[in-house]
C-alpha positions in Angstrom: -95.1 -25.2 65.9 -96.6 -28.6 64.3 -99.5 -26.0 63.2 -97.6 -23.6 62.2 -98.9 -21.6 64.9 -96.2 -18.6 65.1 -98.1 -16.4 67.7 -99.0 -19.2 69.7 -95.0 -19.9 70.2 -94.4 -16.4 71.0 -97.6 -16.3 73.5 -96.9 -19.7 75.1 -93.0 -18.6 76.0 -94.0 -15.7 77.5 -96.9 -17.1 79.9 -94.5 -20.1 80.5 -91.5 -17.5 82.0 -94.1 -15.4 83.5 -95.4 -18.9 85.4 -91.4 -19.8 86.0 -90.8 -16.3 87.7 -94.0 -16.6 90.1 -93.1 -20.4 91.0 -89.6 -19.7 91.3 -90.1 -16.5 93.7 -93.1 -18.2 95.8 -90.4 -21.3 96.0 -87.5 -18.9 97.2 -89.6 -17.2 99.8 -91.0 -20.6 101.1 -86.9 -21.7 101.4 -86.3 -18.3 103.2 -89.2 -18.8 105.5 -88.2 -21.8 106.2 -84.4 -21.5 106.4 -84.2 -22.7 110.4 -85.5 -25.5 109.8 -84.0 -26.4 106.8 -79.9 -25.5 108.4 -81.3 -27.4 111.4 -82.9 -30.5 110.3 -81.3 -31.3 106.9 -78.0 -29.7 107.0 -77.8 -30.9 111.2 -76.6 -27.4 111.8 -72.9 -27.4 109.8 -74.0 -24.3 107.6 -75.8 -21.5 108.0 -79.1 -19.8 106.7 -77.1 -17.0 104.5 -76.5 -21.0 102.3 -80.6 -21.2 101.8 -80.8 -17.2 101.3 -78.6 -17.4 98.2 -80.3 -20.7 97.1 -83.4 -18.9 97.3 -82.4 -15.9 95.0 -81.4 -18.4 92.7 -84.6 -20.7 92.3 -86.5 -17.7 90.2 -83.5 -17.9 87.6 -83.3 -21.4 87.1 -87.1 -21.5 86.2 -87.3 -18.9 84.1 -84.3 -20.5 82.2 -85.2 -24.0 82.5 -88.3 -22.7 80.2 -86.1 -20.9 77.4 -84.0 -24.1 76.9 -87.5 -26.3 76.8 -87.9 -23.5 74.3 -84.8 -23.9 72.2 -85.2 -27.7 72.4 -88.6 -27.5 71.1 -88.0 -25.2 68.4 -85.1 -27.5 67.5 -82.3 -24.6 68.2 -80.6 -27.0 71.4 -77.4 -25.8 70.8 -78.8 -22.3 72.2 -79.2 -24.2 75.1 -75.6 -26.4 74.7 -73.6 -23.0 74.3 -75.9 -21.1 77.8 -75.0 -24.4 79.7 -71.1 -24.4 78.6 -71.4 -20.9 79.7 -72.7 -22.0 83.0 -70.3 -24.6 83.9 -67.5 -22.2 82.3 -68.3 -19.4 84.7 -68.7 -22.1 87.9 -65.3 -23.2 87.8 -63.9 -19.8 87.6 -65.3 -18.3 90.2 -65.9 -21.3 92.8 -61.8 -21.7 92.0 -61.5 -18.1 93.0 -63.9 -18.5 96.1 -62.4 -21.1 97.7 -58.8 -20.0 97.3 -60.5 -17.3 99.7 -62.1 -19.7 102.0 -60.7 -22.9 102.2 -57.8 -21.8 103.6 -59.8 -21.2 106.8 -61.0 -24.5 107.6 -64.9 -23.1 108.1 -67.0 -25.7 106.5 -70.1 -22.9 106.6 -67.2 -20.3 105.1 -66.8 -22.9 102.0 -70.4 -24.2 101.4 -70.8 -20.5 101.1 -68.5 -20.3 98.7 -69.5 -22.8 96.4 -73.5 -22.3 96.1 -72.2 -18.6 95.8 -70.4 -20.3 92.8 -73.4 -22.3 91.8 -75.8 -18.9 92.3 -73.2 -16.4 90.3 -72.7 -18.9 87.7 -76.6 -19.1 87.1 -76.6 -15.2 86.8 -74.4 -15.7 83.7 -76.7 -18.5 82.2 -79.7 -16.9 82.9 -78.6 -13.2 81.7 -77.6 -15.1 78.3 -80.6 -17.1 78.2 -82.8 -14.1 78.6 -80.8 -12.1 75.5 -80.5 -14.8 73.2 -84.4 -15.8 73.4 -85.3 -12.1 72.5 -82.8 -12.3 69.5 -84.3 -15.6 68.4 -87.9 -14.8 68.2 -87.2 -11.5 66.5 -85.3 -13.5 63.7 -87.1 -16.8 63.6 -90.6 -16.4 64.9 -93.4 -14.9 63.2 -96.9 -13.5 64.0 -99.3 -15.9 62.0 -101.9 -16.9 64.1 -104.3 -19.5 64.7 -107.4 -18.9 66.6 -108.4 -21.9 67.8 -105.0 -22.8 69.5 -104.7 -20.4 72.2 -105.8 -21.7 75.2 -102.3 -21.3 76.6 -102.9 -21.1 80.3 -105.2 -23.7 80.4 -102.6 -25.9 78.2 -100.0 -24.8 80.3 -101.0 -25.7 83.5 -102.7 -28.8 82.5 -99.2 -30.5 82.3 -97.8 -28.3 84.6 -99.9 -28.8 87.7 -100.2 -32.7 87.9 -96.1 -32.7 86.7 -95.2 -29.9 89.4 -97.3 -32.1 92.4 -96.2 -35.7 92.1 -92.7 -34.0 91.0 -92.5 -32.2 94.6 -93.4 -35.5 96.4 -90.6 -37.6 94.3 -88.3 -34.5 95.5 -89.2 -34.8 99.0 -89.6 -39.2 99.3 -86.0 -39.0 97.1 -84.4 -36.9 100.0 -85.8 -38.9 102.8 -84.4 -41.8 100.7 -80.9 -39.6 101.2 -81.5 -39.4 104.9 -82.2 -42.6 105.9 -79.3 -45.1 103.9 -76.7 -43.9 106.3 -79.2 -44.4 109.4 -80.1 -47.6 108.3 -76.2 -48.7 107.7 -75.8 -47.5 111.3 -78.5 -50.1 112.5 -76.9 -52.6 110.8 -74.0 -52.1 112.6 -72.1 -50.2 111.1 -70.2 -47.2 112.2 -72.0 -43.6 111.3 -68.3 -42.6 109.6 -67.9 -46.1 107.6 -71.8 -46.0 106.7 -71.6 -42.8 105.3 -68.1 -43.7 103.2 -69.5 -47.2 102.2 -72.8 -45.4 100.7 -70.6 -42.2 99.1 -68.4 -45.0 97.5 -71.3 -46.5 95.9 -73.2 -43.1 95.0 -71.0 -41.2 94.4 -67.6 -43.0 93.1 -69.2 -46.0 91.2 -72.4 -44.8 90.0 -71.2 -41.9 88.3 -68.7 -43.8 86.0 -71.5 -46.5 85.9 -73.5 -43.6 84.2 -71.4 -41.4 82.9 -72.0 -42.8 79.1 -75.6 -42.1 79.7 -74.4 -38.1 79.1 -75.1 -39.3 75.3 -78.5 -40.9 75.9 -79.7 -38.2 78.0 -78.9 -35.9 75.3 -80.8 -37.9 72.8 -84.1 -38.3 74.8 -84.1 -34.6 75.8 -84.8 -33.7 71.8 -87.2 -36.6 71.5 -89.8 -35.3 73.3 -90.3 -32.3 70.6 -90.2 -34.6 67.6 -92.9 -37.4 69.4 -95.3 -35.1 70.3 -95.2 -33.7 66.9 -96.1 -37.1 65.5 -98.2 -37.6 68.6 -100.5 -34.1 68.0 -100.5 -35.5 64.2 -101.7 -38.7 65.5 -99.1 -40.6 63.3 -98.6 -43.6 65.1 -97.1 -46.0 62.9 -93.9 -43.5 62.9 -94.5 -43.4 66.5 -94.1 -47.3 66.8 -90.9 -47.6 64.0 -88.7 -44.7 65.8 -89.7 -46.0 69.7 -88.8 -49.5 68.6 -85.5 -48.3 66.5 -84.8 -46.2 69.4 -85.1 -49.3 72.4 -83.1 -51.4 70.3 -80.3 -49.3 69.9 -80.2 -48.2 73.5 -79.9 -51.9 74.7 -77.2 -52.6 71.5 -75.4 -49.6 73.3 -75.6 -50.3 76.9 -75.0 -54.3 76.3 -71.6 -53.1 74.5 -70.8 -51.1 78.0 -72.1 -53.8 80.5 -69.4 -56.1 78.8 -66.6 -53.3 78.5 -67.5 -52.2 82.6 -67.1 -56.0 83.5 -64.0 -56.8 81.9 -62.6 -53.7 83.3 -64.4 -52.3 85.9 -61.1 -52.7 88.4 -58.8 -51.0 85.9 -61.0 -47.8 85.5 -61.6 -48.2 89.6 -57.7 -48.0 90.1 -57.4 -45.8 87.2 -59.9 -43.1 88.7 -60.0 -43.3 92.1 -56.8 -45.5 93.0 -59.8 -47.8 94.6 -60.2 -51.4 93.9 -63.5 -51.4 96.3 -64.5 -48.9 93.6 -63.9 -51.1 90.9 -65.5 -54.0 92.0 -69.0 -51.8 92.5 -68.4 -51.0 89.4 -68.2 -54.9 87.8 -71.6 -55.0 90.3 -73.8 -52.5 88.6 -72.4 -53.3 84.8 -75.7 -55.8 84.4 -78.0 -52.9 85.7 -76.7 -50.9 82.9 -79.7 -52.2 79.8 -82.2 -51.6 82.6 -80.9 -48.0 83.5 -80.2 -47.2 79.9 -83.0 -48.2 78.1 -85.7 -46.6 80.5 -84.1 -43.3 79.9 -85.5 -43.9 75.9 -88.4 -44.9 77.3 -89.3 -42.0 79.8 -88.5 -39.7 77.3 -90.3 -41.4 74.2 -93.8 -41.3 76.9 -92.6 -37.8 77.8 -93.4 -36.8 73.8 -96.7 -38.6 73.9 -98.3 -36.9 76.7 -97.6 -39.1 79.2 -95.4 -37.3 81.7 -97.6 -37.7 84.6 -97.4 -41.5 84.5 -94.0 -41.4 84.4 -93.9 -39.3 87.6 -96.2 -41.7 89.2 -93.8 -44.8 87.9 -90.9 -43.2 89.6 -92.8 -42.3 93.0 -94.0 -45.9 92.7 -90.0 -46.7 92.4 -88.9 -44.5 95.7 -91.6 -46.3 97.4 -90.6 -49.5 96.8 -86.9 -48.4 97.4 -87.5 -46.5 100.9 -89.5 -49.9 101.9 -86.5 -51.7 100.9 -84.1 -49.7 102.8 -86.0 -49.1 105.5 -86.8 -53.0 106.5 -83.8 -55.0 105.0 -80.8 -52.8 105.2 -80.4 -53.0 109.2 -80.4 -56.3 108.6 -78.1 -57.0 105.6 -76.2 -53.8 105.5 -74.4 -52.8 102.1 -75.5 -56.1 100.5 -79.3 -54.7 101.4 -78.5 -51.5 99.8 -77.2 -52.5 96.3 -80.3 -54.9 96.4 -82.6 -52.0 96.9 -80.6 -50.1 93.7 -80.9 -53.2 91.7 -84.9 -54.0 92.6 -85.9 -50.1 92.0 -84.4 -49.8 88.5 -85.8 -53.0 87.2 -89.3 -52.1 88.4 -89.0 -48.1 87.3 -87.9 -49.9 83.9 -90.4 -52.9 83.8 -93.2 -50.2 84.6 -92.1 -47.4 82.0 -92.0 -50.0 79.1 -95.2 -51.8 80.2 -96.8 -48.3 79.7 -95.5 -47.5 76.4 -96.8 -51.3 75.3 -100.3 -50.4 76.5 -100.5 -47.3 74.5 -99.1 -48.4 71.5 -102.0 -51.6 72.0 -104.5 -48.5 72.2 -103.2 -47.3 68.9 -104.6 -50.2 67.0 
């Protein structure tokens, strides 16, 4: 687009779903394969494979639509993307109400996991049948056909981000969920009973976090349509705008998460009890509010080195991070418990942060 390149848009979309569909269907049938192991190991045998079967139909769908709204984003048409996810969510809660008026009445936890990735799987149906339309509409009206030669190396392009990206992205997936399966473990060895381990860790990730981050929703936003706009400076090698809008940008991330760090500690109990009816949740939350600038700001800056071709080092910053993290939890949390746990949280994001912005420094030095 930065070369005016109109076939080359149309050409690269099309290769990048085609790429999406094979990935996504090799993906499914590697889940459906592997769907014994998967119910036995992971899910310890509470749900049953028919739960990885529909996952599976699913994974082909995402792909291909997680593409069209890297599309619309790119093309800067997001709120293509805004109105297909509305959609989505719109069409979830409708029909995982529906389903589980049918099957939580019976008690069956297998009967209502069922039901809500059958929720999560119809709902993507929607968003992806929408996705599919609106992208033909768009390039029809918007797109042209002028062409430049010497830009279409598009499967080579492609797969020169996607490769490396799709790799060290699989082994963060996979050290992230043995991160998942060892905290309660390691609570256990600390002590602590397997039912109060796993409600001490599900207070923490998923009670006080999620208000903890919840105003993030606006900064994830934000960096999602930078990485259109840097690379376009980046491919025009225009660095001193690179520089002014990455610093402009840090700075008004840390304004904005140093206003919430001092709004989360002053009331962090009140929006605990206001929530959940859970001091313990507001006190977790008055722990993390100093995390918040770290958390925040490194959003900005993974995005920002998203736009200038550094996606991989990213990836390799937050392996580096779930190393560090696993290590942590797996050595000092049956020894310090809970307190070992939030230590672990606290030592990962700094690092993850203090690496990303160390990165951006050294290729902004290279720039000179």
């Amino acid at each position: 687009m930065a070369f005016g390149n109109d076939y080359g848009i149309r050409k690269s979309i099309i290769k990048c779903i085609l790429v999406s569909l094979i990935f996504g269907t090799i993906a499914g049938i590697f889940f459906s394969i592997n769907s014994n192991f998967i119910v036995s190991v992971c899910f310890h045998g509470k749900a049953g494979n028919s739960i990885v079967y529909l996952i599976s139909v699913a994974l082909p769908m995402i792909a291909i639509s997680s593409s069209i709204s890297g599309y619309f984003t790119a093309v800067r048409r997001v709120y293509k993307s805004i109105i297909a996810n509305v959609f989505e969510y719109i069409a979830k809660i409708i029909i995982t109400i529906f389903l589980l008026k049918k099957y939580l009445p019976s008690g069956n936890i297998e009967y209502i996991c069922f039901a809500l990735i059958l929720g999560d799987v119809l709902s993507e149906v929607c968003s992806f049948t929408y996705n599919i339309f609106v992208l033909v509409f768009d390039l029809d009206k918007h797109i042209g056909k002028n062409r430049l030669l010497n830009h279409n190396s598009f499967l080579y392009r492609i797969f020169r981000i996607l490769l490396p990206v799709a790799f060290t992205s699989y082994i963060r997936s996979g050290l992230s969920t043995l991160k998942q399966l060892i905290i309660p473990s390691s609570l256990e060895k600390n002590g602590i009973d397997c039912d109060k381990a796993l409600a001490e860790y599900g207070t923490i990730t998923g009670m006080a976090m999620p208000i903890v981050m919840f105003p993030a929703t606006f900064l994830n936003a934000v960096s999602g349509l930078l990485i259109p706009e840097f690379s376009r400076y980046y491919v025009k090698k225009d660095y001193p705008k690179i520089k002014e809008y990455s610093h402009k940008l840090i700075k008004g991330a840390f304004l904005f998460a140093s206003f919430l760090t001092v709004i989360f500690m002053i009331y962090g109990n009140k929006l605990g009890i206001l929530i959940y009816k859970d001091a313990t949740v507001g006190s977790y939350i008055k722990l993390f509010a100093p995390l918040i600038p770290f958390m925040y700001v490194d959003i900005i800056v993974d995005s920002i080195l998203k736009g200038l071709d550094a996606q991989v080092n990213v990836l390799y910053i937050n392996i580096i991070d779930l190393l560090i993290s696993i290590s942590f939890i797996f050595f000092f949390v049956p020894l310090y418990g809970i307190k070992g746990f939030i230590a672990s949280i606290f030592i990962s994001e700094i690092i993850n942060f203090s690496l990303s912005l160390k990165k951006l420094l050294n290729l902004e030095n290279e720039w000179k």
